[in-house]
N, C-alpha and C positions, 0 to 999 in steps of 0.2 A: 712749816711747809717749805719742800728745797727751792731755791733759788730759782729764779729764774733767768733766763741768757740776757744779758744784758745789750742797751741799743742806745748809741748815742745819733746826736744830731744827723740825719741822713736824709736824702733829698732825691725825690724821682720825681717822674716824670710820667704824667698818667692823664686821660682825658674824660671829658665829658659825657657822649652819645651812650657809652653804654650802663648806663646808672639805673636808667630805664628797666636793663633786662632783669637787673638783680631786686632791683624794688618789685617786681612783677609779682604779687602772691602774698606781700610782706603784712599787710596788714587783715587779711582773712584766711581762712585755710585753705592750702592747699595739699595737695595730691599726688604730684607728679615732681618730677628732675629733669634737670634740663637731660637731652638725647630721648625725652619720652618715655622713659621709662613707668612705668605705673607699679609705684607702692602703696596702692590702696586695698587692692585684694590680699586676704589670705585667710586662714583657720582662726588664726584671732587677730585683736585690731588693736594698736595702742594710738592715743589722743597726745600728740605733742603740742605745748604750750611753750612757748620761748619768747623770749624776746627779738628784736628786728634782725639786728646784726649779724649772729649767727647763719641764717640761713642759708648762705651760701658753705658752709662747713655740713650741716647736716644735710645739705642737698649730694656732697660726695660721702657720710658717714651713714646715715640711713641703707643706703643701696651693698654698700659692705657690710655691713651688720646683717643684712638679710641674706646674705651671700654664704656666712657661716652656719654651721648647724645649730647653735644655736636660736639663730634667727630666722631661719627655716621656714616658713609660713605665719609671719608675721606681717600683717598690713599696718599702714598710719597713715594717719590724719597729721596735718600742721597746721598752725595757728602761728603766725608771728606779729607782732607790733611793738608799743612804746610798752617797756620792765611795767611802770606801774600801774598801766591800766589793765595788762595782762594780766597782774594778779590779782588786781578788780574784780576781773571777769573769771577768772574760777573762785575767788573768793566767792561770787553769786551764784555759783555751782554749776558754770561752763563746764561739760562734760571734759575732762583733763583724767591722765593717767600718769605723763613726766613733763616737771615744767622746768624750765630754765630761763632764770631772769638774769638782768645783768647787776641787783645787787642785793646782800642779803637778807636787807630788808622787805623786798618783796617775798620770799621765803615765809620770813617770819609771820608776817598777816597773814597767811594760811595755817601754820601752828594756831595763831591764835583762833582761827575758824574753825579748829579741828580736822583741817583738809591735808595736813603733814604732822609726819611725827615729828615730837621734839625732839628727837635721836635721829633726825636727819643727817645731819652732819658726820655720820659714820661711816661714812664708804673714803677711800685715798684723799688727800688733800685734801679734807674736809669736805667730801664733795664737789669741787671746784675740779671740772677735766678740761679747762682750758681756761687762756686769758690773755689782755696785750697789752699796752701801754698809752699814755693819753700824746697824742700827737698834734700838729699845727700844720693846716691845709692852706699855702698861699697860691696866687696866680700867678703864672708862668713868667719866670725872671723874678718875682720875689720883689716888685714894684713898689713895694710899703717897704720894706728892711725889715723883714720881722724874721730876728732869731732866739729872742724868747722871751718870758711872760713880760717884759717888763716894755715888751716893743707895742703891743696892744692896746696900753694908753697913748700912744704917738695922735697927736691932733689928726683928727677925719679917719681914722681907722674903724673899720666897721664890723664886728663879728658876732657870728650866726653859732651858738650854741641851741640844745632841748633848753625845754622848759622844767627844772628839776623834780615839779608836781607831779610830771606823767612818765618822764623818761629819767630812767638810772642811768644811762650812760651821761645826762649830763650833770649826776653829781658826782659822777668819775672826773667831767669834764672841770668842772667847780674847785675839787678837792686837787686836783695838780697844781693851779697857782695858789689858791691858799698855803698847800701845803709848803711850798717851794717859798711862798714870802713870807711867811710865818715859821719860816725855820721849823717845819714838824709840830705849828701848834705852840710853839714855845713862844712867840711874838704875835698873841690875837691879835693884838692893833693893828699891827701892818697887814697882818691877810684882810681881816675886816675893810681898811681902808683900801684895800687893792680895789676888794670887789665890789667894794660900792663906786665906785671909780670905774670899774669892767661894767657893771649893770645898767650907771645911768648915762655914761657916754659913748659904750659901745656896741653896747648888744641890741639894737636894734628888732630883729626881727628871732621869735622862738619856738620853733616848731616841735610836734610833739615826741617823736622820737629821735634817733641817732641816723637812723636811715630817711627821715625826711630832713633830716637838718643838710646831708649830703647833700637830696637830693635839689635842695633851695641855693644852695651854695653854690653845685653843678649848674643850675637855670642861672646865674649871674650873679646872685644879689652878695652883697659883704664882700670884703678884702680877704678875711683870714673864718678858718672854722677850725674849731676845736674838737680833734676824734679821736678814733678809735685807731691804732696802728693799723688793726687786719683789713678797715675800712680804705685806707690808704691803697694799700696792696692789689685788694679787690679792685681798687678803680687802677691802677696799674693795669694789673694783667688785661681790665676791661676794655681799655685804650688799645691795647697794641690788635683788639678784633675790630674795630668800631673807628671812631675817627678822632687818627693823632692830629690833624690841626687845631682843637680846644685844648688846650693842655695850662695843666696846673703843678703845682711842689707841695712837695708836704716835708718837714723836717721835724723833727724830735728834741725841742728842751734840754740841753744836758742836767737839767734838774726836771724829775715829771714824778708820774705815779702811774704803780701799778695795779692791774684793770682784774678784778676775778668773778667770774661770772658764776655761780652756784649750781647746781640741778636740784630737783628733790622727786621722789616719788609720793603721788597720792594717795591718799588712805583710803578714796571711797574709789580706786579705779576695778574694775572688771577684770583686768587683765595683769594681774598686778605679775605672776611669773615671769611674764613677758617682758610686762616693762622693767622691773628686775633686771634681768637679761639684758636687756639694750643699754639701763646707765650702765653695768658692769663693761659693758663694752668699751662704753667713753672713755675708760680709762686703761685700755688693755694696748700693749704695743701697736698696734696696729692702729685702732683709731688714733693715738693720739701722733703719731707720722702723718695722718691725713688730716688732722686739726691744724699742722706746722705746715703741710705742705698750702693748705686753703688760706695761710695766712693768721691763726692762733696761735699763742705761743703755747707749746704743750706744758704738762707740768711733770711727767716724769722726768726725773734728772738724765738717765738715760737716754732719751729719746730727744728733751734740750739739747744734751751737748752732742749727739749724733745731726739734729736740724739747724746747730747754731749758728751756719753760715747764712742760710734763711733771713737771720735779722743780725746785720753786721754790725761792727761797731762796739759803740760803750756808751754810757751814762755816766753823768758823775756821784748824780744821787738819784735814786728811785725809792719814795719815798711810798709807805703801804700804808690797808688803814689799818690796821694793828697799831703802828707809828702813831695814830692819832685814835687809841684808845679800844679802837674796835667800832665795827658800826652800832652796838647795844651805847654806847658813849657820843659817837661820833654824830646818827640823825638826829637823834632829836634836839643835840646842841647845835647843831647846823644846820639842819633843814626840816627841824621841828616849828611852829606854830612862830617861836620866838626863836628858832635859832638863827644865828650869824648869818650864816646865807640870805633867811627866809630874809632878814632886814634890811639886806643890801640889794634885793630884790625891790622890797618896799619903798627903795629911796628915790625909784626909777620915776 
């Protein structure tokens, strides 16, 4: 998979009030985009299933996609919440036609359901048409000194990650200091004692997805929240409409990991042409300019290095899960039953 643009330690400035507007719809379906638009009607209908995050990206890609002739009289439905109970919920045969989780493992419970093919993974970048990096959200002025993983053991530091049961983004969240103290998996001990250390003296409070863990963050509680880059940005641009006197930082690791979120098409959907059509979109110049612009990082290389001002900067290591085996290696040694995570949760 090419590269992606790379981002070091970076810090803005972004408030509170409007968190509100963007959680609006996040955990049931909706219908509509902000200016009102209605992409519910058309000749056929496709059911999107995704995870929380995104929605502010498919909120401007949807409406361009229908705009081509390809998309032409296509209506949808959306559904968004926490990666793993969305895939819960078509696993139990929630009417679904394209689902995008935030990690491959929710995918694959659908293979095993027979609700995806096992040749998913055929379309560009393995299917993956966007993704970001794992970042660190503090309070305005950086009041604790936290610039990176190792500042979150600091005495009375409080932070607000998911719960990694229900939400993938926070074993995105999990997997950047692991991987960063554990040298890539090469030093268990140290990632394990990190995060037994992060679990029982800091994490206080866990919400179920990436979009309520913001949205707990934003209402006061914790010092620091562990996210999503695009999550950052979105609450950026959300502040400069809504009210800059709440204002928060968010900075970047120059050691993190990065974030790829999957799609797949359904095997039992209705409309499968259709929804066909629309992931081939995700990945056509044009969406993915509107994925960078909404705060994704794209993944064509072209289209990275044409948005790479977007996410300035550098990293020193960004470290994938491929690095750490792949996720067929990586869940269930970490947040399987017995894995390393699941225990360092248990210590709590």
């Amino acid at each position: 998979m090419p590269p992606t643009p790379t981002l070091s330690r970076r810090t803005a400035i972004f408030g509170i009030g409007g968190l509100a507007l963007a959680a609006a719809g996040c955990a049931g379906g909706s219908t509509d985009v902000p200016g009102g638009k209605d992409i519910s009607s058309g000749r056929w209908h496709v059911n999107l299933v995704a995870y929380a995050t995104p929605k502010p990206g498919f909120d401007a890609i949807i409406p361009a996609f229908r705009a081509t002739p390809g998309g032409k009289g296509i209506g949808f439905s959306q559904s968004y919440g926490a990666s793993g109970d969305q895939s819960r919920k078509v696993a139990r045969r929630v009417p679904a036609d394209v689902v995008n989780f935030s990690v491959e493992p929710d995918v694959t419970r659908l293979v095993k359901a027979g609700l995806v093919a096992k040749d998913w993974q055929n379309r560009p970048y393995r299917s993956i048409p966007f993704g970001s990096v794992v970042a660190l959200v503090v309070r305005k002025g950086n009041p604790k000194g936290i610039h990176n993983w190792s500042d979150l053991l600091k005495p009375g530091v409080e932070v607000i990650t998911p719960h990694p049961a229900s939400s993938g983004s926070a074993k995105w969240n999990l997997l950047a200091p692991f991987a960063a103290l554990s040298d890539g998996g090469e030093d268990r001990d140290a990632g394990a004692a990190y995060l037994r250390q992060l679990a029982k003296g800091h994490i206080k409070v866990n919400p179920k997805s990436g979009r309520e863990a913001t949205t707990t963050f934003q209402a006061g509680q914790g010092d620091v929240l562990i996210s999503y880059e695009n999550e950052a940005i979105l609450l950026q641009r959300q502040n400069a409409k809504t009210d800059p006197s709440r204002q928060v930082e968010y900075l970047t690791p120059p050691v993190t990991f990065k974030i790829e979120n999957p799609v797949a098409l359904v095997s039992t959907s209705k409309s499968k042409e259709q929804a066909n059509a629309f992931l081939d979109y995700l990945f056509s110049g044009q969406a993915q300019r509107i994925w960078a612009e909404t705060g994704f990082r794209p993944v064509d290389p072209v289209v990275a290095s044409e948005t790479a001002g977007l996410f300035p900067g550098r990293i020193s290591k960004l470290w994938t899960i491929d690095d750490l085996g792949g996720w067929k290696t990586a869940d269930p040694d970490l947040f399987g039953p017995k894995g390393l995570i699941t225990k360092a949760y248990q210590t709590r």
